[in-house]
N, C-alpha and C positions, 0 to 999 in steps of 0.2 A: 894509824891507818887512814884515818880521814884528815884533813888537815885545816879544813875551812867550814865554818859556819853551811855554806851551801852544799858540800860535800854530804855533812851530818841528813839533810833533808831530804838529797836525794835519796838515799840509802835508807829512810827512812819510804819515801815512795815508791822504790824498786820492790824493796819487801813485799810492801803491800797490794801491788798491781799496776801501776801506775797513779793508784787515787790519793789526790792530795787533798789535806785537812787545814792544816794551820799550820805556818812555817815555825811559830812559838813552841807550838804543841810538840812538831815532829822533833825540832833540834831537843827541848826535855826530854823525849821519849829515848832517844838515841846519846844523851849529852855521857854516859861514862865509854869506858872502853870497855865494859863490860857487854854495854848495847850491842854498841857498833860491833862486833863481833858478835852477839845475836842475829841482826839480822844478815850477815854475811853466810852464818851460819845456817838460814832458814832458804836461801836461794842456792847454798850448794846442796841442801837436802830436795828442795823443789826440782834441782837438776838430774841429781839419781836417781826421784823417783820419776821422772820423766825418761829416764834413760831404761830403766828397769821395765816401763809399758810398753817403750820401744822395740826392747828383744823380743819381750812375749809375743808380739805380730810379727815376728820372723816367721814362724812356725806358718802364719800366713800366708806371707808369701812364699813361701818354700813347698805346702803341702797342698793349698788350693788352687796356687797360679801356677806352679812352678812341677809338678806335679811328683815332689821328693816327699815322701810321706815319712814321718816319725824322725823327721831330724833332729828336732830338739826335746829334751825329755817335759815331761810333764810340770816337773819344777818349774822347769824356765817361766811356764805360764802361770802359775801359781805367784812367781816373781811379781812379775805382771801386775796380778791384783794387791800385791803387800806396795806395789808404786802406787796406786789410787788408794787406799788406805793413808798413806802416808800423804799423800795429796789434803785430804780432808781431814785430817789431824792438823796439818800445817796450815790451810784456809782455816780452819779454829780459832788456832792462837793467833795469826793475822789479823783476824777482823776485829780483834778484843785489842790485840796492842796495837794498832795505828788507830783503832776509832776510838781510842779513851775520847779526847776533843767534845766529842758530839755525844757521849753519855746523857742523859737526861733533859736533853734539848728538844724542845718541843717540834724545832723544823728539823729534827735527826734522821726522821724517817727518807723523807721524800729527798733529802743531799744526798744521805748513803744509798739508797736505792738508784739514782739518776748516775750518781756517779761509779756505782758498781756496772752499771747497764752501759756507761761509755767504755768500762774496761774491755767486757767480755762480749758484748752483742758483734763490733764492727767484723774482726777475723771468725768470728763463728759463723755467721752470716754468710760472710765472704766463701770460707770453705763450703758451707750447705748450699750457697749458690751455688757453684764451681760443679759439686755431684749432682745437682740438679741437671742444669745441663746436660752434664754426660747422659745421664737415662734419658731427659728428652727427645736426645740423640741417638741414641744406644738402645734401644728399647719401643719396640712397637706400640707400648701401651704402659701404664700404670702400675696395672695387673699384673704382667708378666716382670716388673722389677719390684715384684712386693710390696708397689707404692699405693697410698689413695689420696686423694686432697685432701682430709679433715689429717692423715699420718704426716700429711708433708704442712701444712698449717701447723700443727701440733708443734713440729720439730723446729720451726722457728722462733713459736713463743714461747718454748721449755717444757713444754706440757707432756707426760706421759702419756703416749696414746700407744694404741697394739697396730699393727699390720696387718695388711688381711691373715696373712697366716698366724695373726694373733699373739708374735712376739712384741715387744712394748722395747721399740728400740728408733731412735731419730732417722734419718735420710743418713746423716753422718752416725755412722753407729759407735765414734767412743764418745757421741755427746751424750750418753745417759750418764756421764756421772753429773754434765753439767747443768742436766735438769737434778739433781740432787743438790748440786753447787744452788742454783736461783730459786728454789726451794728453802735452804738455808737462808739465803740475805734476804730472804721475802720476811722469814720469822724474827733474824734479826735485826730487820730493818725497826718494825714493831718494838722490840724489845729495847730498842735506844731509847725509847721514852723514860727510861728508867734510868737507874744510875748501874754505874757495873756491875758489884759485886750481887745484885738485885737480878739483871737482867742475866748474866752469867746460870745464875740458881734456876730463875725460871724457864730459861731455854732447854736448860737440862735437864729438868723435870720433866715438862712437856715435850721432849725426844723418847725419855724412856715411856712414860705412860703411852708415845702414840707407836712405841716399838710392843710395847705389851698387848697393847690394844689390837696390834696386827697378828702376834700369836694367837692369841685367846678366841678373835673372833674371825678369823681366817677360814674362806679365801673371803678380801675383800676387795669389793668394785675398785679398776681404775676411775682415777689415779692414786687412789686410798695404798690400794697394797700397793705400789711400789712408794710412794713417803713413809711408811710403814716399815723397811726394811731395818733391821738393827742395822744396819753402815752408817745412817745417820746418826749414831752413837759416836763414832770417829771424831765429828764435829765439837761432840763434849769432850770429849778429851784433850782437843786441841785448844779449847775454851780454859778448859781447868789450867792447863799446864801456861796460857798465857794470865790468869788468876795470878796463879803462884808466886809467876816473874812479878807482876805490878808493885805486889804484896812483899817484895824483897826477897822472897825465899832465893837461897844460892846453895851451889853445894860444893863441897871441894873438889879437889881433883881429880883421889881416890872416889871421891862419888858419883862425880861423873860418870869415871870408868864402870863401874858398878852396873849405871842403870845404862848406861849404853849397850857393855857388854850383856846386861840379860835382855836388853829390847833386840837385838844384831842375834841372839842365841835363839831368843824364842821364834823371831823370823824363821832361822834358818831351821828351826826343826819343825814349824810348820808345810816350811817348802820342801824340802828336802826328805822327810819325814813324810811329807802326803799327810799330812792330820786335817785331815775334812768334816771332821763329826762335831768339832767345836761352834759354836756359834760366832758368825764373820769377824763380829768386833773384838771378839775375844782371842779368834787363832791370829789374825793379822792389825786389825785396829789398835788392839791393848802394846803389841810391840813397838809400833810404829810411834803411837804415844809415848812411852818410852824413850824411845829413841831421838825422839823432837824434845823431850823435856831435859836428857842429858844435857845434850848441847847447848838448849837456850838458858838452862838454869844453870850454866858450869861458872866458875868463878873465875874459868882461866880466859881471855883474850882469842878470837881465832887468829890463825896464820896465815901471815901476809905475804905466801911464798905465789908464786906464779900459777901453781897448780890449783891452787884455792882461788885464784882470781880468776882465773880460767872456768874452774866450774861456778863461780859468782856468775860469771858473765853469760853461763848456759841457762842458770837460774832465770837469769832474767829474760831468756829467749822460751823456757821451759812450756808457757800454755802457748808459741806458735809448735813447736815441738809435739805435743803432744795432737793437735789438731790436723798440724799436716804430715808428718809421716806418713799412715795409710798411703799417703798419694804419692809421697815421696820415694818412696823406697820400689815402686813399678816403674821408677824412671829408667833404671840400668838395664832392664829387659822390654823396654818401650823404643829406647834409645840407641841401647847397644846390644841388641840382641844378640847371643852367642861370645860376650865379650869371654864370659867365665863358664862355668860348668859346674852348677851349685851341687850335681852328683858328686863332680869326680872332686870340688874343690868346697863344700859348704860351708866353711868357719872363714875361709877369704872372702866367699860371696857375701856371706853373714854381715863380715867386717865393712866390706864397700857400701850394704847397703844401708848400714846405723850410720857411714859416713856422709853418704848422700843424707839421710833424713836430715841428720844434724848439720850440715850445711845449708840445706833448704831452708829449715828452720829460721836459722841465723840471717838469712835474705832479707825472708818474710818480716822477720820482726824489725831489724833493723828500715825495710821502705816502708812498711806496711803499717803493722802492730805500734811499732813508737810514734813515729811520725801522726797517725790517726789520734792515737790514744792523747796524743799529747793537745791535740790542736781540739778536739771535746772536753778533756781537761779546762782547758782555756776557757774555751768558750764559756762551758758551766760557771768558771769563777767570773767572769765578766758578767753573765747575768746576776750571779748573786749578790757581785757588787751592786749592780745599777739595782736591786731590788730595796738594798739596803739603803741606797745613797734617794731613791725614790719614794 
């Protein structure tokens, strides 16, 4: 699949987000065919479940902008959340198999942390500016767009803050998962002072006691109760199952099949099913675990047919994807209004406007996202050379 030494590395840094560790490190990490089809395997899942967040805001535009109420059933949105599930199961095993390198490294903290902060801050920003705007625009006041300056501060440095109307939700509102996302690297930024199988353990002790701790002693102050949430239970799973992979565990074919099909089954009967009374990590996180541990621990090679590279290559557009849609998908009734008739025609409307997201997407990342990511990339490893060499 890969043919070159630099091939192996890439592939190794798409996985991960764009952050890169050590080129030794990455090609070991990636060096069988068993890898390299891991991580192929991890950005067409990064892709669907990107694709899956995307329907469930159909319903959005359809029922609040568009004013067609009950187009899409309840599942769809249910879908929705088993993609962010599946998100934070896959940031798990991520951050465990690209950061082997910096394990127990005394300056692990402040690399991984600097260099997670050039992945994700530049297009998040970019977007929460962008809505900024708008309201300052659109909006006679603060107030009258739900907004206050300590919500709009908050929402740039990741911080759970409430609203005036007291929901706990950013300027960009599907960034609350990514205050759970910098939340996570915050803890295991910490946690790299250790060695894996150590830091591994302790992250995920310390997940459950501070999920129990938000049962038990509930309601608690923000930002308490929302880190509190069992979804950050997700992040262990995705932890364990990149454990597993380190530690050689594989499984055959039939086992694959196995835990795939019961992670794909239990999805669907949560969604489909409406099983709401479960607790989150359990109706949707335990599947979606699953589901990432099939594929990364199969024994077989992924497939290097075009459709698989196709969704590699969405993978790797998947957090502009997931950031800009909202905005995306009010371009066809921004731009063409009246083109379609989401009444009389809603599953072609539907269809045009995941096409426009995912085109958008693909812009954004390729001028925007890579281009940025790559040149703080840089720049970080140039200081940490001159630090070294000084």
């Amino acid at each position: 699949m890969y043919t070159s030494r630099r091939d192996l590395i890439k592939a190794s840094v798409r996985a991960e987000g764009g952050v890169y560790y050590d080129p030794s490190a990455a090609v070991a990490s990636a060096s069988s065919t068993r890898e390299r089809g891991t991580l192929l395997s991890i950005q067409i899942l990064r892709a669907l479940a990107a694709l899956a967040v995307v329907v469930a805001h159909l319903n959005r535009e359809f029922e609040i902008k568009l004013g067609v109420p009950d187009l899409l059933p309840t599942a769809v949105l249910l879908l929705g959340n088993a993609g962010v599930d599946l998100f934070f199961v896959i940031s798990g095993f991520i951050m465990v198999h690209v950061g082997g390198p910096l394990f127990g490294r005394p300056d692990a903290p402040g690399k991984f942390f600097v260099r997670r902060a050039a992945r994700i801050i530049p297009l998040y920003w970019a977007v929460s500016g962008v809505l900024l705007v708008y309201v300052l625009t659109n909006f006679s006041d603060l107030a009258s767009a739900n907004l206050s300056v300590p919500s709009i501060v908050a929402s740039f440095i990741f911080l759970p803050y409430p609203e005036p109307d007291g929901t706990v939700v950013p300027i960009n509102g599907i960034g609350w998962t990514l205050n759970y996302e910098m939340f996570f690297y915050a803890v295991f930024a910490i946690a790299l002072l250790a060695r894996r199988t150590a830091a591994v353990i302790g992250i995920s002790v310390l997940f459950v006691v501070i999920s129990v701790t938000g049962v038990l002693l509930w309601p608690l102050p923000n930002p308490f109760a929302f880190w509190a949430d069992s979804i950050i239970l997700d992040f262990v799973f995705g932890m364990l199952v990149a454990l597993a992979f380190a530690n050689g565990l594989r499984l055959p074919r039939w086992g694959t099949f196995c835990v795939v099909a019961a992670g794909l089954a239990a999805t669907a009967g949560a969604v489909l099913g409406g099983i709401d009374w479960l607790p989150r990590f359990v109706m949707l996180g335990a599947p979606a675990a699953l589901i990432v541990a099939g594929l990364v621990l199969s024994g077989q090679p992924t497939s290097n047919n075009i459709v698989w590279r196709a969704l590699g290559f969405l993978g790797d557009a998947s957090y502009a994807l997931y950031l800009v849609h909202p905005m995306a998908m009010t371009i066809p009734r921004r731009v063409f209004p009246g083109l379609l008739d989401p009444a009389g025609h809603p599953w072609l409307d539907a269809l045009v406007l995941v096409l426009t997201a995912v085109t958008v997407a693909i812009v954004v990342h390729l001028l925007f996202e890579k281009p940025v990511t790559r040149a703080l990339q840089k720049r970080i490893a140039e200081r940490s050379r001159s630090r070294a060499l000084g």
